[in-house]
C-alpha positions as CSV (number, residue, x, y, z in Angstrom):
1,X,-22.9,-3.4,12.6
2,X,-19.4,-4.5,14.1
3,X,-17.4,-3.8,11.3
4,X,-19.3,-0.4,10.5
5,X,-18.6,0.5,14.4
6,X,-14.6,-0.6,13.8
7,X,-14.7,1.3,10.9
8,X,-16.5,4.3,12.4
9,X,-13.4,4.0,16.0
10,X,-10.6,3.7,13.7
11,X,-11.3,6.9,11.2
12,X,-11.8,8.5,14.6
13,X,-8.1,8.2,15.6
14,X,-6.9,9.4,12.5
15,X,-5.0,12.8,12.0
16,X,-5.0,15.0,9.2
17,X,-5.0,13.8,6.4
18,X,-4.6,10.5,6.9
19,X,-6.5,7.7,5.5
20,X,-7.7,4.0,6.1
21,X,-7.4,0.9,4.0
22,X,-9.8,-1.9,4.6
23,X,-7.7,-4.8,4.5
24,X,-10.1,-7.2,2.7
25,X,-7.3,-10.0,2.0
26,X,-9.3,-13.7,2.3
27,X,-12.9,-11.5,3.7
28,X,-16.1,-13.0,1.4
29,X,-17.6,-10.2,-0.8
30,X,-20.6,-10.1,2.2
31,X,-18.6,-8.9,4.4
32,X,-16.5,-5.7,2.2
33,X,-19.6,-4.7,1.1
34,X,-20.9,-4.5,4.6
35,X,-17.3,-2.0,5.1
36,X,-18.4,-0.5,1.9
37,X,-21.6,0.2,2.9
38,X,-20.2,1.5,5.8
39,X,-18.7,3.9,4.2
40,X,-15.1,2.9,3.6
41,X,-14.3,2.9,-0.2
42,X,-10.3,2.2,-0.1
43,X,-9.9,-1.5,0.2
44,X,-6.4,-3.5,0.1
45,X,-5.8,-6.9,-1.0
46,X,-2.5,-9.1,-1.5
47,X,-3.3,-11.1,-4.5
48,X,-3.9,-10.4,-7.7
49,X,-6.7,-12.4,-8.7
50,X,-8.4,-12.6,-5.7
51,X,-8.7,-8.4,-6.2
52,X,-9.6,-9.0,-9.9
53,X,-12.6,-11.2,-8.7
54,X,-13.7,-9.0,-6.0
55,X,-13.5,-6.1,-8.4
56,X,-16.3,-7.3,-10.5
57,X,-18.0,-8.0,-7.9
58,X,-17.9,-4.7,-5.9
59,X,-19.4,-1.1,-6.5
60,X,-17.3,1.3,-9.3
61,X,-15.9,3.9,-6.7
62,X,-14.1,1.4,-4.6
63,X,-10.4,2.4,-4.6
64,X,-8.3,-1.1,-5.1
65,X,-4.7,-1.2,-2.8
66,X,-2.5,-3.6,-3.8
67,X,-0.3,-4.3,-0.7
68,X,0.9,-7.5,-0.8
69,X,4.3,-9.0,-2.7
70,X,3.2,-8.9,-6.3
71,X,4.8,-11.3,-9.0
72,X,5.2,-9.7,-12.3
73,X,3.5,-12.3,-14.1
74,X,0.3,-11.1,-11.8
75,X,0.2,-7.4,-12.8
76,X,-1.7,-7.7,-15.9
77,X,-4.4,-8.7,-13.6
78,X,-5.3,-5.5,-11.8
79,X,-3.5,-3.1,-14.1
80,X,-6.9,-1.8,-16.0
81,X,-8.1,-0.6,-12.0
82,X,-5.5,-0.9,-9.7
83,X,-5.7,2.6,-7.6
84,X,-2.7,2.4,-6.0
85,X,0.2,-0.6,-5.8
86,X,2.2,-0.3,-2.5
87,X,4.3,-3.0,-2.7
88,X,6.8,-2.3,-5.5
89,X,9.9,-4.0,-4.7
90,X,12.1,-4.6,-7.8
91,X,13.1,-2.9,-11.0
92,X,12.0,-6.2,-12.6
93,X,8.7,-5.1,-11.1
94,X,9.0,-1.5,-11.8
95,X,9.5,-2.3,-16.0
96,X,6.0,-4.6,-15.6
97,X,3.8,-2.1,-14.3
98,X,5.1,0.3,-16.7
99,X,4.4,-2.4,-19.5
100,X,1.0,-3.1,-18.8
101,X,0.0,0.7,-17.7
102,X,0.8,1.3,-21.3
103,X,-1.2,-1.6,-22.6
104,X,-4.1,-0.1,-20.8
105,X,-3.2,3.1,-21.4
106,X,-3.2,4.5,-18.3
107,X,-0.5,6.0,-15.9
108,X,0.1,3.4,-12.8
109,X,0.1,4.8,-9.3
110,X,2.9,3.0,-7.1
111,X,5.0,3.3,-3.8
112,X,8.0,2.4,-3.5
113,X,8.3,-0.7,-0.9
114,X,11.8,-0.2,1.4
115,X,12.9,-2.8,3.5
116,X,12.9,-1.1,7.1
117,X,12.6,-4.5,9.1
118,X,14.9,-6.9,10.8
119,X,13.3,-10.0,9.0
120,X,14.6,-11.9,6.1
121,X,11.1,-12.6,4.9
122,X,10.4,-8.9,4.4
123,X,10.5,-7.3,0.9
124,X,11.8,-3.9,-0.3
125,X,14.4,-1.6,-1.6
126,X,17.7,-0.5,0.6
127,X,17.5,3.2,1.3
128,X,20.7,3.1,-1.2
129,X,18.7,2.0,-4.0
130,X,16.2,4.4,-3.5
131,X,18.3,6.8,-4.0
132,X,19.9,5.5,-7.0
133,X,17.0,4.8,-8.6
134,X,15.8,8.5,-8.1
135,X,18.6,9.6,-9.7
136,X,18.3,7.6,-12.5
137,X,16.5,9.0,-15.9
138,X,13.4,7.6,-14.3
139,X,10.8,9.7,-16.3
140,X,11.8,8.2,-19.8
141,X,12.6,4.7,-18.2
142,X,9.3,4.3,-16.7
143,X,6.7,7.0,-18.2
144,X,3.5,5.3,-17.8
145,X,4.3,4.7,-13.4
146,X,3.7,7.6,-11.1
147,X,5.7,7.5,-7.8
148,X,3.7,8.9,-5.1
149,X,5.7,7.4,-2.0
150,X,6.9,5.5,-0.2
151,X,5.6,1.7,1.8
152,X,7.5,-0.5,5.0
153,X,6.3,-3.0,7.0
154,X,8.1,-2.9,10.6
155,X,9.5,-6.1,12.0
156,X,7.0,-8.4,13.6
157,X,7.4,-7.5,16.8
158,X,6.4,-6.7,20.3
159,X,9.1,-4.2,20.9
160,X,7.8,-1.3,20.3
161,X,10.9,0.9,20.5
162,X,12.4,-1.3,17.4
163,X,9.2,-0.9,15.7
164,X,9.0,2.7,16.3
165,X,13.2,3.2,14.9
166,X,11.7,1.4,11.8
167,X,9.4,3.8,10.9
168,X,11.0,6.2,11.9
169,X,13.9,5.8,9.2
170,X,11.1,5.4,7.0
171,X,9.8,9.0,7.5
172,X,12.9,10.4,7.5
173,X,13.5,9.0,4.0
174,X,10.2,10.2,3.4
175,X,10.7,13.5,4.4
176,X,14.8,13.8,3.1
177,X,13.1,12.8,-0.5
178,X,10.4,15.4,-0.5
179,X,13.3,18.1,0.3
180,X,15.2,16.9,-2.8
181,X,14.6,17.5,-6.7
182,X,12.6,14.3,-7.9
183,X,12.3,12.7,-11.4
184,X,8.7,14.7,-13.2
185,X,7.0,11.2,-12.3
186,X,7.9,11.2,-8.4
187,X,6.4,13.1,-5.2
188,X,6.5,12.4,-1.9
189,X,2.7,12.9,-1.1
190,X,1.7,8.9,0.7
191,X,3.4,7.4,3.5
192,X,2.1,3.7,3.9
193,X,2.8,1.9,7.2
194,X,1.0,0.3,9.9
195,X,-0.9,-2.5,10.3
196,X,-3.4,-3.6,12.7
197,X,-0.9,-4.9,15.2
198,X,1.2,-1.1,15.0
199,X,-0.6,1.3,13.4
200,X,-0.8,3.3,16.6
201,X,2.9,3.9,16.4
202,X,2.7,4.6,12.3
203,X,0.7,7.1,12.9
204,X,2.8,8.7,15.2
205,X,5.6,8.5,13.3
206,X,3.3,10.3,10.4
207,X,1.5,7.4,7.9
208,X,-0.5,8.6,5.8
209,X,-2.2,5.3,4.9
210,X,-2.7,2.9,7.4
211,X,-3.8,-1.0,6.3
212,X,-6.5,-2.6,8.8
213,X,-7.6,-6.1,8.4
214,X,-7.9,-7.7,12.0
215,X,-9.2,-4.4,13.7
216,X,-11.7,-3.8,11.0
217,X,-13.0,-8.1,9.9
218,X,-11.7,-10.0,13.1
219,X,-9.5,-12.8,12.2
220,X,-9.1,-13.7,8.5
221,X,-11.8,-15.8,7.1
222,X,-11.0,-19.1,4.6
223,X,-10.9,-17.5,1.2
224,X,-14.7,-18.0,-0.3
225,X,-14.9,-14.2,-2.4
């Protein structure tokens, strides 16, 4: 009943039309299904394989998130289901997913992941490449991916004002891009940041997808799905 209550205070604080992922990165099948029968039915992992598992594991309707950094030797694993990848970081990536949506012959919903955080161990596209890559004959390049936002992950921080500057480039990106003409396969309809540890400032700065692990499970449990 914890996680059903977390589940339950968390959907309470969110505006509009904004909507919770279940981070279920590590968490035993038990305990998603006790967040799916909860109610929640967007869930986010990190790896592939673990979220291929789980998959078959887990009721139809769940909504997979990929939000973790994604090798392209890992996308054939979810791309028959994958609901959503976040964490699109590369062209090399971007050519992958396009690859295997065709294999399955499907179109591929992805984010575009921009590096907003002071941290080398971050992942993600300059603003500068965003902007080339929008301008780019995307549509033919990549006809089997649908760009429906953007991702960023803040610095890990407890200064709040940084973290808050961070996402706020990140909207105004967000919002500059939905102002502009965009390739056929490209809106500006998802804005995915926040995290347990910040999603109180995302949200203020206008997410529209915020990814809960801690706040939702408790700490991470040893991988056993």
């Amino acid at each position: 009943m914890v996680i059903k209550k977390n589940i339950d205070s968390l959907k309470a604080e969110l505006p509009g039309r904004c909507r919770l992922i279940a981070v279920s990165k590590t968490q035993p099948v038990s305990l998603i299904r006790q967040a799916y029968d909860a109610g929640q039915r967007l869930f986010g992992e990190n790896k592939a394989q673990e979220m291929a598992a789980k998959q078959k594991e887990l009721p139809a309707d769940v909504e997979w998130h990929m939000i973790g950094h994604l090798q392209t030797n890992k996308v054939k694993y979810i791309a028959p289901f994958v609901a959503l990848i976040h964490s699109v970081d590369s062209e090399k990536l971007l050519q992958e997913i396009n690859k295997q949506a065709l294999k399955n012959n499907r179109k591929i919903k992805c984010l575009l992941q921009v590096y907003i955080a002071q941290e080398e161990t971050k992942f993600g596209w300059s603003i500068d490449e965003i902007r080339a890559l929008l301008k780019s004959d995307f549509t033919t390049t990549y006809p089997a991916v649908e760009i429906v936002g953007l991702m960023g992950m803040a610095t890990f921080t407890t200064d709040e004002a940084r973290i808050r500057n961070e996402f706020g480039s990140l909207k105004h990106l967000f919002d500059t891009l939905q102002q502009n003409e965009l390739p056929a396969n490209v809106s500006m309809m998802e804005l995915s940041m926040g995290m347990s540890a910040d999603y109180k400032i995302a949200l203020q700065q206008g997410s529209t997808l915020i990814r809960i692990g801690t706040a939702i499970f408790g700490e991470r449990q040893s991988q056993r799905a």
